[in-house]
C-alpha positions as CSV (number, residue, x, y, z in Angstrom):
1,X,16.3,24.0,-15.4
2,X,17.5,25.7,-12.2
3,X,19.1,24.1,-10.1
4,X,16.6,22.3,-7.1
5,X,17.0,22.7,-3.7
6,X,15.6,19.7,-1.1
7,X,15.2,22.1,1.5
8,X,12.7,24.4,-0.8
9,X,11.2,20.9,-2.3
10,X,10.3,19.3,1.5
11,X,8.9,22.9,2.6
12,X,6.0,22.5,-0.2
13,X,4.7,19.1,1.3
14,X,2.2,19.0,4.2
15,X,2.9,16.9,6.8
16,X,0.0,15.5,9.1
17,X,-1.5,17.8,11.7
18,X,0.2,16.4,14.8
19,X,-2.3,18.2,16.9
20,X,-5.1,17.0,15.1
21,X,-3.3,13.3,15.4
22,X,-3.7,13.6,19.5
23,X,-7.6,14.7,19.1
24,X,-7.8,11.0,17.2
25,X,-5.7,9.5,19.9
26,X,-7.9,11.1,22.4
27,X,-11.5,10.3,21.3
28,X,-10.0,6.5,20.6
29,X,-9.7,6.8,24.4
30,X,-12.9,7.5,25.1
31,X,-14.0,4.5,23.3
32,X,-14.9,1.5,24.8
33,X,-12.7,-0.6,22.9
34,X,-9.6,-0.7,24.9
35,X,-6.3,1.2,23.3
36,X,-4.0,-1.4,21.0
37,X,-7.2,-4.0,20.8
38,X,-7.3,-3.3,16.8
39,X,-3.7,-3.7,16.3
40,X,-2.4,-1.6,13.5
41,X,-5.9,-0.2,13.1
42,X,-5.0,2.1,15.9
43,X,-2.1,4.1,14.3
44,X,-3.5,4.1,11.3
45,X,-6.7,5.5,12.2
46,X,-4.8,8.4,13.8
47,X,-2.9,8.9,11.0
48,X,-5.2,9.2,8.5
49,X,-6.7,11.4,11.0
50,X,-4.1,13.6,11.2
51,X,-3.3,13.8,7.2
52,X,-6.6,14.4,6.2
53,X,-7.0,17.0,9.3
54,X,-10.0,16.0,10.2
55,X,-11.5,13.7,13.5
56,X,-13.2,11.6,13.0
57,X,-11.4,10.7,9.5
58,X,-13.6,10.8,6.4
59,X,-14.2,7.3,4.1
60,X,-12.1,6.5,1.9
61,X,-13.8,6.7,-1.2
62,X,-11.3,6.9,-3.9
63,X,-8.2,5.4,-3.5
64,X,-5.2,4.5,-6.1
65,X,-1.8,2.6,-6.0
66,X,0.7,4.2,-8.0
67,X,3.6,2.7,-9.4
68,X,6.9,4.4,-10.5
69,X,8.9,2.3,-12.6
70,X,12.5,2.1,-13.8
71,X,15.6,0.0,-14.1
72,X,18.8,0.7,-12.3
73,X,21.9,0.4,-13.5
74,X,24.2,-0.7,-10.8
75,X,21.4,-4.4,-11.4
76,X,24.9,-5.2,-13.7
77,X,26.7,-6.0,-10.7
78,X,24.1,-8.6,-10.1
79,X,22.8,-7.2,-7.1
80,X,19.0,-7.9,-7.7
81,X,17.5,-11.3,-7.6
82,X,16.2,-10.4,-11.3
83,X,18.3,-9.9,-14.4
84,X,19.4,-5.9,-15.5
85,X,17.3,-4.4,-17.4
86,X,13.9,-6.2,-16.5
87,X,11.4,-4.1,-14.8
88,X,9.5,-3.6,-17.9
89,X,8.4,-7.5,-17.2
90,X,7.0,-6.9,-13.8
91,X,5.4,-4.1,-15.4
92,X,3.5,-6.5,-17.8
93,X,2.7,-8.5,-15.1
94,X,1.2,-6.2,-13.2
95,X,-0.8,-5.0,-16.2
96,X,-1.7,-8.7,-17.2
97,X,-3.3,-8.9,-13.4
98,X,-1.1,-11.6,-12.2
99,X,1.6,-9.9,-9.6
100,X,0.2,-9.7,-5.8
101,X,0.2,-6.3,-6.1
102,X,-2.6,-6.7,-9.1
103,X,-4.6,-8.9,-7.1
104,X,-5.0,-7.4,-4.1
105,X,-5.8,-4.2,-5.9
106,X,-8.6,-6.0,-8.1
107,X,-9.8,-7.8,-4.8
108,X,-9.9,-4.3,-2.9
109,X,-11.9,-2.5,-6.2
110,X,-8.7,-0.3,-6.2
111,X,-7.3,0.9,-9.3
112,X,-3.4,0.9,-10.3
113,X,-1.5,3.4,-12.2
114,X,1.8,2.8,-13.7
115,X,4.6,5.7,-14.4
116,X,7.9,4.6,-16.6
117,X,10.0,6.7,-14.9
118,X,12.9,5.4,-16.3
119,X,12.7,1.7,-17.6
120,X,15.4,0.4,-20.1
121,X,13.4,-1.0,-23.0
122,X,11.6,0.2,-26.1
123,X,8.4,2.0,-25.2
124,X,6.8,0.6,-28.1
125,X,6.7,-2.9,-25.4
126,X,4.5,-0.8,-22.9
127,X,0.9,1.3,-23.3
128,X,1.7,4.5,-24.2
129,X,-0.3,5.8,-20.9
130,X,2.3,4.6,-19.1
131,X,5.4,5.5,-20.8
132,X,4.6,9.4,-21.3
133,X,6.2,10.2,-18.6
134,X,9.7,8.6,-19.3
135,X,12.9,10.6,-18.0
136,X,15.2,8.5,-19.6
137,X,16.3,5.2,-20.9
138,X,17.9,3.5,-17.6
139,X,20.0,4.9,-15.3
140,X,23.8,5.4,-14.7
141,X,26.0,2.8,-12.8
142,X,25.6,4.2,-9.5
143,X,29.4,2.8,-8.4
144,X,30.8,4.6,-11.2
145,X,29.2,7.0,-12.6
146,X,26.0,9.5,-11.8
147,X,22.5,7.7,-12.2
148,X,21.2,10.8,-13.7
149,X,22.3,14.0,-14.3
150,X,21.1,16.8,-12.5
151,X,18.3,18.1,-15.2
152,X,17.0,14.6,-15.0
153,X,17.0,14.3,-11.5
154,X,15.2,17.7,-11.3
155,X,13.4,16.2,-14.2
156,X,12.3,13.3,-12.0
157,X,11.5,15.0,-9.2
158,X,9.1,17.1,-10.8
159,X,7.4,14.5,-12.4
160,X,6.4,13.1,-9.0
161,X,5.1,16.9,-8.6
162,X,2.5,16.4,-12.0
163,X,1.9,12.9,-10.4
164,X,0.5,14.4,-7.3
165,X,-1.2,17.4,-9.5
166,X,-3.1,14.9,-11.9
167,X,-4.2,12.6,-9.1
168,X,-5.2,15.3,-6.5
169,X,-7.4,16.9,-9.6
170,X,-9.1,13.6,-10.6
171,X,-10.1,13.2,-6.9
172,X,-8.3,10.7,-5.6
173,X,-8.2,10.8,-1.9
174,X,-5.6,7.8,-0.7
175,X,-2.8,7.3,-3.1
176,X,-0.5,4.0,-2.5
177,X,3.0,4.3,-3.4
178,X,4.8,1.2,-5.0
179,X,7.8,0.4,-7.3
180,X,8.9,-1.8,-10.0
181,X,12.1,-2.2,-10.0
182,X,15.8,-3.8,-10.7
183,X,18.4,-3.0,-8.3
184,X,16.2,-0.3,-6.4
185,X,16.6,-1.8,-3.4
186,X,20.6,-0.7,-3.7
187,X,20.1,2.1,-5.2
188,X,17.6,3.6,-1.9
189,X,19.3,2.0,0.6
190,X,22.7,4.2,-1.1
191,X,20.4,7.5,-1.2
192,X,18.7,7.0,2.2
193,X,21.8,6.5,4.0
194,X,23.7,9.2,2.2
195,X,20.9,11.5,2.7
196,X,20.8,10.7,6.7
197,X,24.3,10.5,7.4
198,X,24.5,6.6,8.5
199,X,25.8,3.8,6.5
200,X,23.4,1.6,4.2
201,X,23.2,-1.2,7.0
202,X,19.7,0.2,8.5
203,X,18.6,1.1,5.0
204,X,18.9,-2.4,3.5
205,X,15.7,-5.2,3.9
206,X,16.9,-7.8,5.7
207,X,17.2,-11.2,3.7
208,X,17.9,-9.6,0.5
209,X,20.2,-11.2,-1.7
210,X,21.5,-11.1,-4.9
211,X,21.2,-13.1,-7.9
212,X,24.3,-15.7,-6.8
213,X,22.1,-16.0,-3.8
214,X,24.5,-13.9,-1.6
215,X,24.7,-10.3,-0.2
216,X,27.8,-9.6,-0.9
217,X,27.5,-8.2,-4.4
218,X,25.2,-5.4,-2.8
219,X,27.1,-4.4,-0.1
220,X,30.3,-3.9,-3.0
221,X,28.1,-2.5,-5.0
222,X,27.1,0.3,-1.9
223,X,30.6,0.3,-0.8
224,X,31.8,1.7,-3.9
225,X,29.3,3.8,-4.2
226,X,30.0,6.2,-0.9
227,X,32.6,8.5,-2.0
228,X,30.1,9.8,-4.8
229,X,27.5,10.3,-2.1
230,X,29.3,13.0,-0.1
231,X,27.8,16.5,1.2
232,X,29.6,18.1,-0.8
233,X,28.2,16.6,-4.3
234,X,25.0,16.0,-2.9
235,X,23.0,13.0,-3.1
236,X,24.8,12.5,-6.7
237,X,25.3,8.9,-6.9
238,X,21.8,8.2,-6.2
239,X,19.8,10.7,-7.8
240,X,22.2,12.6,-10.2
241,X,25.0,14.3,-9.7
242,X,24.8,17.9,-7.4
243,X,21.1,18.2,-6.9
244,X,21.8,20.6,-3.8
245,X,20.8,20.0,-0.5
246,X,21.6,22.5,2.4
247,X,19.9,21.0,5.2
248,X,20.9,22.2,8.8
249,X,22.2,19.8,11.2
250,X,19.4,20.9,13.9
251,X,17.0,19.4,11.1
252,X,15.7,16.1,10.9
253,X,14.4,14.4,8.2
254,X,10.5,13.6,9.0
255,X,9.5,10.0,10.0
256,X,6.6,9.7,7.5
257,X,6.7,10.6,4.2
258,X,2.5,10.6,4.3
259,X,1.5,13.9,3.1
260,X,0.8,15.5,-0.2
261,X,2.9,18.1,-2.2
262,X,0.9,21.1,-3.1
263,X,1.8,23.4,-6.2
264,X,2.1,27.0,-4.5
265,X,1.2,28.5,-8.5
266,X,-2.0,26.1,-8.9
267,X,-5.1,26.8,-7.7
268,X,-6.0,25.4,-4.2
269,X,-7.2,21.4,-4.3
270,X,-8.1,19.0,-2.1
271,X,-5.1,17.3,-2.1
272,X,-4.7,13.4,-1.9
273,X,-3.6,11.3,1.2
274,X,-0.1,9.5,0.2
275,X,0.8,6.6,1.7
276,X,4.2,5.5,0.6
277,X,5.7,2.5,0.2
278,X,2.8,0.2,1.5
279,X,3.7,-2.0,-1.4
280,X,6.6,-2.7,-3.2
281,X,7.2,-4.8,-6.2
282,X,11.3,-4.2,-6.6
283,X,13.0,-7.2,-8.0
284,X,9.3,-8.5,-8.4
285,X,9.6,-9.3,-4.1
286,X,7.3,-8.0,-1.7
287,X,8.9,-6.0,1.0
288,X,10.3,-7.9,3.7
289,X,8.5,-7.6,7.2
290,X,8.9,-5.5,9.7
């Protein structure tokens, strides 16, 4: 594979039409409901406005939560409130119906796909629909060694790519992003901050502990894990080894990470609205909130 640059990766995704976002800000003033009075509403509104380029927005008619699954390696230093090597039980759960995520789906009539990106069990223990996509068996200790290496990370990345492909060409309009997860948590609070420049602080849900019931596992665990996270050998750590990223200073990354990624060799689609990270099922815990 050659070697993937996150530059030329984050120039394929649209972001939301920020003009067409302040036409939905401005017909919501001409309403006579008063600005705020519907609470979240509001911004959402506009920014499904804005994503799907259009004012008013068009119904949802065809939405999906999609799950990416895996277990993380650095979960041996005890960092998740669930034991290493896990996830594939959350997974069952959330196929058997009985996780909040399952529920609220079923009450909502919305369905839920599962990827294995990367669980660590036998895929015999899983359908086969959602282990197809597997990148590999677990991933690396991310204090000590890479969690992938840079073919799988390139690996993984384009697998979100076919993700976004299959669901865009089945029609799916609204696509909810999720995990299931052991030791994510540690792992994206490492790549986020690495990727930013800041320390995992911001990056880490507040409340979080570890299995002992303490923090202080995790924030070892990140400690250790920041002179493998340097510019110079990329986001490596995190997401394997020297994926490259050249990303100017004057840059910064964008606040939403709404939009859809479009295949520049496929044939136009209408691609689907992403909304990431609305739920969450790492270490089998709902995101903390905000």
């Amino acid at each position: 594979m050659s070697r993937l640059n996150l530059d030329d990766f984050s120039d394929l995704i649209e972001r939301p039409d920020s003009g067409v976002r302040r036409d939905a800000e401005e017909r919501r003033e001409r309403l006579v409901v008063p600005a705020g009075a519907l609470g979240r509403l509001d911004e959402l509104a506009e920014w499904l406005a804005a994503a799907q380029a259009a004012v008013p927005v068009r119904a949802v008619d065809r939405p999906r939560v999609v799950l990416f699954a895996g277990d993380h390696g650095v979960a041996e230093l005890g960092v998740s409130g669930r034991a290493a090597g896990t996830a594939h039980e959350l997974v069952r759960a959330v196929l058997d119906g009985g996780r909040p995520v399952s529920v609220l789906a079923r009450r909502s009539g919305v369905p839920v796909r599962i990827v294995d990106a990367g669980l660590d069990c036998d895929p015999e223990l899983l359908p086969e629909d959602v282990t197809r996509h597997r990148v590999r068996r677990g991933s690396g200790r991310i204090d000590i060694e890479d969690a992938l290496t840079v073919e799988e990370a390139e690996q993984a990345v384009r697998l979100g790519m076919a993700i976004a492909d299959e669901e865009a060409d089945s029609g799916t309009d609204v696509v909810v992003l999720g995990d299931l997860s052991v030791g994510g948590t540690t792992a994206a609070a490492t790549l986020i901050a690495a990727l930013c420049g800041t320390d995992a602080c911001p990056c880490w849900p507040a409340g979080r502990v570890s299995r002992c019931g303490s923090s202080t596992p995790v924030w070892t665990a990140i400690r250790n894990c920041f002179p493998r996270t340097s510019p110079a050998t990329g986001c490596g750590a995190a997401a394997g080894a020297s994926t490259s990223r050249t990303r100017s200073p004057s840059r910064r990354p964008s606040r939403r990470c709404a939009s859809a990624w479009r295949s520049p060799t496929r044939r136009p689609t209408r691609a689907p609205t992403w909304s990431c990270s609305a739920t969450s099922a790492s270490a089998g815990r709902p995101p903390p909130p905000r």
